[in-house]
TORPA-4810 file (N, C-alpha, C, O; in nm, 3 decimals):
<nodes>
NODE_1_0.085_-0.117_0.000_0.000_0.000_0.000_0.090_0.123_0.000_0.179_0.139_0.084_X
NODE_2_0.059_0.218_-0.107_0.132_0.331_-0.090_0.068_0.478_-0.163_0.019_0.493_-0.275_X
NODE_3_0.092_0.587_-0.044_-0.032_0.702_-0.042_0.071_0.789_-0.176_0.186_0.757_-0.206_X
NODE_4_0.004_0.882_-0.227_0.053_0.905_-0.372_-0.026_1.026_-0.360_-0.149_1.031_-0.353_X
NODE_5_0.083_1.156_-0.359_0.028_1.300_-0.339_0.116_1.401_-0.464_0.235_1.407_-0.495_X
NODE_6_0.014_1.460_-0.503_0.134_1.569_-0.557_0.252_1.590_-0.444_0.235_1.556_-0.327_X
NODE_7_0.404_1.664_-0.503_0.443_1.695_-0.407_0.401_1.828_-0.331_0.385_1.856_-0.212_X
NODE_8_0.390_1.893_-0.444_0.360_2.075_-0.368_0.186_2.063_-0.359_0.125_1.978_-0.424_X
NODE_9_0.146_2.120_-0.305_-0.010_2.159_-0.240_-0.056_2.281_-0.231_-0.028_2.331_-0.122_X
NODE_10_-0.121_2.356_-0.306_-0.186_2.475_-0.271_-0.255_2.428_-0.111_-0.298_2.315_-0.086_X
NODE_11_-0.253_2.553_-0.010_-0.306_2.591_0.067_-0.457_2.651_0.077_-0.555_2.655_0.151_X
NODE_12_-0.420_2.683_-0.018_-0.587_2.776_-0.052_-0.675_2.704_-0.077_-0.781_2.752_-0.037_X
NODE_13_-0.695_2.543_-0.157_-0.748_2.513_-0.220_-0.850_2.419_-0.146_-0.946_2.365_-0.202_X
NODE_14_-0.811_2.405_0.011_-0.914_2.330_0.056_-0.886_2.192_0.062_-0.910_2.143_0.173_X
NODE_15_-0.849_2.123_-0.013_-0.859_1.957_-0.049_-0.771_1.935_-0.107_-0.730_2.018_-0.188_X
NODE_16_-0.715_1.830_-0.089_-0.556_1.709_-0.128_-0.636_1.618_-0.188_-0.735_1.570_-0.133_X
NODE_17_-0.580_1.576_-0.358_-0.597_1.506_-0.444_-0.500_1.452_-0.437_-0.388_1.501_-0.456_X
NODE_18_-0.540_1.278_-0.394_-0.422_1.175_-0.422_-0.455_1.030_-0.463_-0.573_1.008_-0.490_X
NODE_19_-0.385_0.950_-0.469_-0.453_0.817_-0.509_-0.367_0.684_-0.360_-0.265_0.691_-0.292_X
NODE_20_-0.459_0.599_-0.368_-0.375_0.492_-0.263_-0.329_0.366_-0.385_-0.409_0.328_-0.471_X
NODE_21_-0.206_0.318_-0.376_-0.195_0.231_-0.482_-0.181_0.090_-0.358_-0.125_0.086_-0.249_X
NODE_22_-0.239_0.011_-0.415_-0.245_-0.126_-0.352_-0.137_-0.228_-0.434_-0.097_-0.196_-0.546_X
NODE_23_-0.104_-0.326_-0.384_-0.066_-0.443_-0.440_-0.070_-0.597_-0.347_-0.091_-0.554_-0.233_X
NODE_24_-0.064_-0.692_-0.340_-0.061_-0.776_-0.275_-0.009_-0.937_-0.331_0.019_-0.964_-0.448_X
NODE_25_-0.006_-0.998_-0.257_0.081_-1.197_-0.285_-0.018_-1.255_-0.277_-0.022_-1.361_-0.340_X
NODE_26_-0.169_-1.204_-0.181_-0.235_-1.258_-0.191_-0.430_-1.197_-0.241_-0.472_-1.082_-0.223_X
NODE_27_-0.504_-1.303_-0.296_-0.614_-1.251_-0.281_-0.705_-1.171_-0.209_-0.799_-1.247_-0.183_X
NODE_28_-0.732_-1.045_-0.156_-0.766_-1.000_-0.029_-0.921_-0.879_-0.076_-0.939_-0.815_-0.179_X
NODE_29_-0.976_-0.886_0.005_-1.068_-0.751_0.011_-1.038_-0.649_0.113_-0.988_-0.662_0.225_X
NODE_30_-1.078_-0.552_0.054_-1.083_-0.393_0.124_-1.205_-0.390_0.172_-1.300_-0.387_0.093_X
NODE_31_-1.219_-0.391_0.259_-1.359_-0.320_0.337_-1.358_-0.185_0.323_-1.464_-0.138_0.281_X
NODE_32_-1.289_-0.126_0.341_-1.242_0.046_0.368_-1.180_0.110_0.395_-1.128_0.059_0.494_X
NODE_33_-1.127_0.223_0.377_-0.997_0.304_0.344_-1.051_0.420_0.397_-1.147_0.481_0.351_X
NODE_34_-0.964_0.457_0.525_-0.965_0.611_0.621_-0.835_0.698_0.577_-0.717_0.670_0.596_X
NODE_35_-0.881_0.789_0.524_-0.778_0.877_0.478_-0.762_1.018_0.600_-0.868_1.054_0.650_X
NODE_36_-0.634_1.094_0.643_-0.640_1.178_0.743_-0.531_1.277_0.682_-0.428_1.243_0.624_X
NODE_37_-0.567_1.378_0.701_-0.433_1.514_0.670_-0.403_1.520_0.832_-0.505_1.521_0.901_X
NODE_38_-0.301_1.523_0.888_-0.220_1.552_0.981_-0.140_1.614_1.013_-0.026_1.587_0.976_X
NODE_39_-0.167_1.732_1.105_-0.030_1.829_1.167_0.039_1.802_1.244_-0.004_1.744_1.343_X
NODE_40_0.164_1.828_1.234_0.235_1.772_1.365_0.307_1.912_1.386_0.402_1.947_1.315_X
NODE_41_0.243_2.003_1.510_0.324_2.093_1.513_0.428_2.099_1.657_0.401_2.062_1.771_X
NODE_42_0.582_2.173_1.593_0.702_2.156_1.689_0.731_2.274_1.772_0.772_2.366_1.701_X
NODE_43_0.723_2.306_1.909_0.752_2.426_1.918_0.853_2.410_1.985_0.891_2.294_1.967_X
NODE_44_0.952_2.488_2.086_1.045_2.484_2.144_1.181_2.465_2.105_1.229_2.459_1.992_X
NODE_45_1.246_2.455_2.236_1.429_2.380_2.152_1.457_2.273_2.325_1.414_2.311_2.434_X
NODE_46_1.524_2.161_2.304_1.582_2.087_2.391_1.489_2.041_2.469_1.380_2.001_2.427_X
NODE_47_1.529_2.042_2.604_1.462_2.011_2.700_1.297_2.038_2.685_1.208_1.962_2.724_X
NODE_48_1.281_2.165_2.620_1.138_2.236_2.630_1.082_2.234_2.480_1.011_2.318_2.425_X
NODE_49_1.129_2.130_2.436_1.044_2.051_2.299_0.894_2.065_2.321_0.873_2.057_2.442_X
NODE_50_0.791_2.081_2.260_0.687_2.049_2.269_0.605_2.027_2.107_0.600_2.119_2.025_X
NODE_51_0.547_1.890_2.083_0.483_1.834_1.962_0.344_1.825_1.989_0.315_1.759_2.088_X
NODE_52_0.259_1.873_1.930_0.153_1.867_1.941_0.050_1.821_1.795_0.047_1.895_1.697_X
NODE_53_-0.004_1.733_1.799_-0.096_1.672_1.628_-0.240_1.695_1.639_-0.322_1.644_1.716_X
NODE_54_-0.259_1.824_1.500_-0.418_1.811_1.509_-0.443_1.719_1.368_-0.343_1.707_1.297_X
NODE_55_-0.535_1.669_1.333_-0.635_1.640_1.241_-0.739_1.711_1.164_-0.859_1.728_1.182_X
NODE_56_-0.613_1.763_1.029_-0.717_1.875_0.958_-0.835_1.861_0.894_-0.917_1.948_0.865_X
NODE_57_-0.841_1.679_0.863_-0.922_1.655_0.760_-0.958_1.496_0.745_-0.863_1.420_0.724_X
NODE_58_-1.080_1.447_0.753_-1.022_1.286_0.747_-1.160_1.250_0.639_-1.256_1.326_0.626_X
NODE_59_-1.149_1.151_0.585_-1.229_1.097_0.492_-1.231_0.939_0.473_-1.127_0.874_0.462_X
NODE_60_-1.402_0.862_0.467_-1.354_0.744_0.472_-1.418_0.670_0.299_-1.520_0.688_0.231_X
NODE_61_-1.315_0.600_0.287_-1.356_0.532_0.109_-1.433_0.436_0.154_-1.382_0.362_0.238_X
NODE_62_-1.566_0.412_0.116_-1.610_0.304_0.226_-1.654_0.187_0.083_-1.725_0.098_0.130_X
NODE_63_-1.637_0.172_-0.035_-1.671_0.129_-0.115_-1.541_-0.027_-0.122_-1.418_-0.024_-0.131_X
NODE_64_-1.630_-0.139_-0.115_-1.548_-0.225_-0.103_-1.523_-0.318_-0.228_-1.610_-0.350_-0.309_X
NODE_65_-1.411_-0.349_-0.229_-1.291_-0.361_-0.395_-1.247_-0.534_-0.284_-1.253_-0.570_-0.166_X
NODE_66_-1.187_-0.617_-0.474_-1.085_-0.683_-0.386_-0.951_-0.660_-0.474_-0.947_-0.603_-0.583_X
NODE_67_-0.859_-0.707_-0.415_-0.730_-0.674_-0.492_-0.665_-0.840_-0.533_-0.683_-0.945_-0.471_X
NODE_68_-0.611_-0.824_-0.617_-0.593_-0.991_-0.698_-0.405_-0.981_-0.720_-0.334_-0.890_-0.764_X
NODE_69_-0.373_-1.115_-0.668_-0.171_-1.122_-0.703_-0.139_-1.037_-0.797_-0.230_-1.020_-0.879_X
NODE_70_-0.051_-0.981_-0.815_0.043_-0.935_-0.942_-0.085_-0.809_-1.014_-0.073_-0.776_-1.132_X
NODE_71_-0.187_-0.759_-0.938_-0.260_-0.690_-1.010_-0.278_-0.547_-0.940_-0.364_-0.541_-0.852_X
NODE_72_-0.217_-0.448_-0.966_-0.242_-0.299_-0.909_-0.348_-0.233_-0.891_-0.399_-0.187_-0.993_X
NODE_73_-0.401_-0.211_-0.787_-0.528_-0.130_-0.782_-0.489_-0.011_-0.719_-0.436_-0.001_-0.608_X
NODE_74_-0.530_0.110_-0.824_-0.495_0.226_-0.798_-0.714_0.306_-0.719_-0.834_0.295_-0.742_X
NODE_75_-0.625_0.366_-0.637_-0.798_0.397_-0.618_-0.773_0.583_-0.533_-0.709_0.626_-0.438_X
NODE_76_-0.849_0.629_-0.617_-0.792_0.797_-0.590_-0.905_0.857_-0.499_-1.024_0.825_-0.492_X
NODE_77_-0.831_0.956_-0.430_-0.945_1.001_-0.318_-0.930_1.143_-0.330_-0.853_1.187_-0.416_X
NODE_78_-1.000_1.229_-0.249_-1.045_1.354_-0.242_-1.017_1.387_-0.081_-1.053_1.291_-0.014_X
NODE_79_-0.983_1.454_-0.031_-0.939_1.490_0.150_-0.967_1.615_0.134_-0.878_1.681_0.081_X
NODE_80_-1.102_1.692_0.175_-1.078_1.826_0.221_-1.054_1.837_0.342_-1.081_1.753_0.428_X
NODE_81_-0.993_1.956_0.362_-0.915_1.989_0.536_-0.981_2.151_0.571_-1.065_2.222_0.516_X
NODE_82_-0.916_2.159_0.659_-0.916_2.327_0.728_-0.806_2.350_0.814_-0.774_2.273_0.904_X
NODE_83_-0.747_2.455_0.786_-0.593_2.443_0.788_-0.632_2.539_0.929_-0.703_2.640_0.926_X
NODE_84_-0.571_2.486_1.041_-0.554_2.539_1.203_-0.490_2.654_1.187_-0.409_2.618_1.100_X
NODE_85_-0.458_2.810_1.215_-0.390_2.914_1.220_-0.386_2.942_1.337_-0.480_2.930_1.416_X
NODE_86_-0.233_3.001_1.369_-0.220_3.061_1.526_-0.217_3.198_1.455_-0.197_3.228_1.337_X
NODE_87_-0.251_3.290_1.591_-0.244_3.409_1.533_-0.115_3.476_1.483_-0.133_3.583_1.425_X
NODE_88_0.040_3.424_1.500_0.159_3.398_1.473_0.164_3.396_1.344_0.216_3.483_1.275_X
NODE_89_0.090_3.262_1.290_0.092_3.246_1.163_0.011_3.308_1.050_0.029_3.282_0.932_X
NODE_90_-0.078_3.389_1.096_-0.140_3.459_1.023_-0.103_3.581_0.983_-0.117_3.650_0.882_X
NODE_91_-0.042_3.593_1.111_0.062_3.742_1.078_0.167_3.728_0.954_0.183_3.809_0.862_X
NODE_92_0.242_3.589_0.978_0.336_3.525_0.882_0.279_3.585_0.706_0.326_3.639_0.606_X
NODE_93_0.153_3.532_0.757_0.136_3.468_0.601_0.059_3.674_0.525_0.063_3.698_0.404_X
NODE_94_0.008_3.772_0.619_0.002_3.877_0.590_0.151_3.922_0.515_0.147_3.980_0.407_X
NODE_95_0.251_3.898_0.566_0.337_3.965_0.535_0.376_4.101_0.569_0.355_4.130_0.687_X
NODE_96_0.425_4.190_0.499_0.503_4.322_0.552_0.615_4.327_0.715_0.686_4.247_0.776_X
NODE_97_0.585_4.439_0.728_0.677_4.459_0.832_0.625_4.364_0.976_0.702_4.307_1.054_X
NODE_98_0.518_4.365_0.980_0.427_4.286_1.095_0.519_4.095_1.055_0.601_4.033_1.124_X
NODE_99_0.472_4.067_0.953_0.509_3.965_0.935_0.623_3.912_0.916_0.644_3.792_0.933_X
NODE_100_0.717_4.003_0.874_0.860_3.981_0.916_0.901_3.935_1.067_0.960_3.838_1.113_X
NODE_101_0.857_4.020_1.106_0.904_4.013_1.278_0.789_3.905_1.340_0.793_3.893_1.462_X
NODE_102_0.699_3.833_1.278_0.621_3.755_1.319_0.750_3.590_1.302_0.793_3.510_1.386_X
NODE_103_0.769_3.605_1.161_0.827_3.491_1.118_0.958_3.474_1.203_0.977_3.362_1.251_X
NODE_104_1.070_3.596_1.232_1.095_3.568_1.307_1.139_3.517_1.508_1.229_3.473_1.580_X
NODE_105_1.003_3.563_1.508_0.964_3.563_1.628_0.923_3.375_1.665_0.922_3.313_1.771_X
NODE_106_0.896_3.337_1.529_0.807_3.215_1.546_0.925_3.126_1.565_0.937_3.031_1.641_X
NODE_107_1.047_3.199_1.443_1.222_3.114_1.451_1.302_3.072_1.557_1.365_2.966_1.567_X
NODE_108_1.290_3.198_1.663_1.311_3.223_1.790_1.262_3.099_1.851_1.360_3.031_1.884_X
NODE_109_1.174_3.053_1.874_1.074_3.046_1.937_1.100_2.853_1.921_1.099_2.767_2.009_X
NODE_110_1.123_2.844_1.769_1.181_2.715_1.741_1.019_2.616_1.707_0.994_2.502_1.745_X
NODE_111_0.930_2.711_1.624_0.783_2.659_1.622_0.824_2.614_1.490_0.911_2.681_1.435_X
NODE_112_0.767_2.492_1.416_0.753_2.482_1.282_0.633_2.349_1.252_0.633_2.268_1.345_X
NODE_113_0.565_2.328_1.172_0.493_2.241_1.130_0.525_2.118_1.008_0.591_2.142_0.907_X
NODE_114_0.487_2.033_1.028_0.495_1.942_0.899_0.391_1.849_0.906_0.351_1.792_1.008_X
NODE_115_0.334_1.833_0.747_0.212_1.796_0.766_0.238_1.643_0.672_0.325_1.618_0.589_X
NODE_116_0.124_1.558_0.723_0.149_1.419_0.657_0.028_1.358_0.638_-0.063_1.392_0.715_X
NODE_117_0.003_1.268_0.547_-0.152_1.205_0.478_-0.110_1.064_0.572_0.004_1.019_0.577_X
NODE_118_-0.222_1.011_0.639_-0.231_0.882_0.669_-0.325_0.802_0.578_-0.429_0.845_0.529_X
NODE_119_-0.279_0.689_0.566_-0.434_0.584_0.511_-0.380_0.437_0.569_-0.275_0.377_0.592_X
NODE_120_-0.539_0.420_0.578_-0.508_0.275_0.678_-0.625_0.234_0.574_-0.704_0.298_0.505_X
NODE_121_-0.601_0.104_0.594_-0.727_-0.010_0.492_-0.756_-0.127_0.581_-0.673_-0.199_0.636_X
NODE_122_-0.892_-0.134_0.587_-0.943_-0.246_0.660_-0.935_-0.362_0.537_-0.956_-0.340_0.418_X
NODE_123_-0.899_-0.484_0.597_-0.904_-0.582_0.521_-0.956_-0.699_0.547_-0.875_-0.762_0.614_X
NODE_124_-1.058_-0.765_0.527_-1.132_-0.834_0.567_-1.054_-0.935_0.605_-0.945_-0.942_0.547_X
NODE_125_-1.086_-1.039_0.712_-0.997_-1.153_0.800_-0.864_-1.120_0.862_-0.815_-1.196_0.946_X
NODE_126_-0.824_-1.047_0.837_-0.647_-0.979_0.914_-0.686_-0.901_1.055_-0.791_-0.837_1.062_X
NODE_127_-0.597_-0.911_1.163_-0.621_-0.852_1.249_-0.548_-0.709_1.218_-0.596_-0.608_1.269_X
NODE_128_-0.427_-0.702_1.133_-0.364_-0.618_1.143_-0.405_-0.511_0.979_-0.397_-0.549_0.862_X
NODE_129_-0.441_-0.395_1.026_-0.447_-0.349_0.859_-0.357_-0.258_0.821_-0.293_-0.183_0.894_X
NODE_130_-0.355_-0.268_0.689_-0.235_-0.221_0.656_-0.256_-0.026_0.617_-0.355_0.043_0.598_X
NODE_131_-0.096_0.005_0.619_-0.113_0.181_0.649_0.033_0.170_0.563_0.112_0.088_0.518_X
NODE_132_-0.001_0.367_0.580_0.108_0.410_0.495_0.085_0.564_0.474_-0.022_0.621_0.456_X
NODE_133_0.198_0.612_0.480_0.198_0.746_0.544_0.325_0.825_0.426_0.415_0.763_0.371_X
NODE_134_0.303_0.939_0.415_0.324_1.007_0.315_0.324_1.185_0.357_0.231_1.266_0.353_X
NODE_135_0.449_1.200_0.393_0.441_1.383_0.374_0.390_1.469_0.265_0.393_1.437_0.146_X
NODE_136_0.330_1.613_0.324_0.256_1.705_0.240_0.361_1.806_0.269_0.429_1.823_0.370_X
NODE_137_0.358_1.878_0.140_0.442_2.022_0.114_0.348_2.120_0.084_0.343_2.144_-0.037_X
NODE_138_0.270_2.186_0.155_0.191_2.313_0.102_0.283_2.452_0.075_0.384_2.502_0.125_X
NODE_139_0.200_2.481_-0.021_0.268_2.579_-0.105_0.158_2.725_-0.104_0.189_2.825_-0.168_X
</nodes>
């Protein structure tokens, strides 16, 4: 299983267009496929690290497929989100003189974000289902 994103991402646009590509050794069904946009935001330095993960967006494929040996099933999804803003970052993204001294205030500060697509697939008879995880670059 593997999640398949553009690399760059408009911000503006609301929703991540990607596809999940499957493969398998053996005959299997999908019950369903949970797709999630994920923040993982970093603030601090050393000792006074602090990580915190919201969930911008999650979506479930609930349409059930089976997947066959040696045969690729590509299956594309839609994730709209809503992108969390501190008031830090809004300043950032204004720009000018405000936002200069925002951005680096945030540097200081040792805050940064990185965001990542999860998908997990239920598979009928397995206890364990399978996942796969994939960084986002918004632009």
């Amino acid at each position: 299983m593997q999640v398949i994103v553009p690399d760059e991402v408009s911000s503006r646009t609301g929703v991540v267009q990607g596809e999940i590509e499957f493969s398998t050794m053996n005959t299997q069904r999908i019950s369903y496929i949970t797709v999630k946009l994920i923040e993982s935001y970093t603030q601090g330095r050393r000792k006074d690290k602090r990580t915190q993960e919201f969930v911008l967006g999650e979506t479930m494929i609930d349409d059930a497929f089976m997947i066959y040996p040696e045969e690729d099933v590509v299956v594309e999804f839609e994730l709209p989100y809503k992108k969390v803003q501190s008031n830090i970052d809004a300043m950032v993204d204004r720009g000018g003189i405000k936002g200069s001294l925002a951005k680096l205030a945030k540097t200081a500060r040792g805050a940064r974000s990185e965001f990542r697509i999860e998908a997990e697939a239920k598979v009928a008879g397995t206890a364990l289902s399978p996942f796969a995880r994939t960084t986002v670059k918004f632009i």
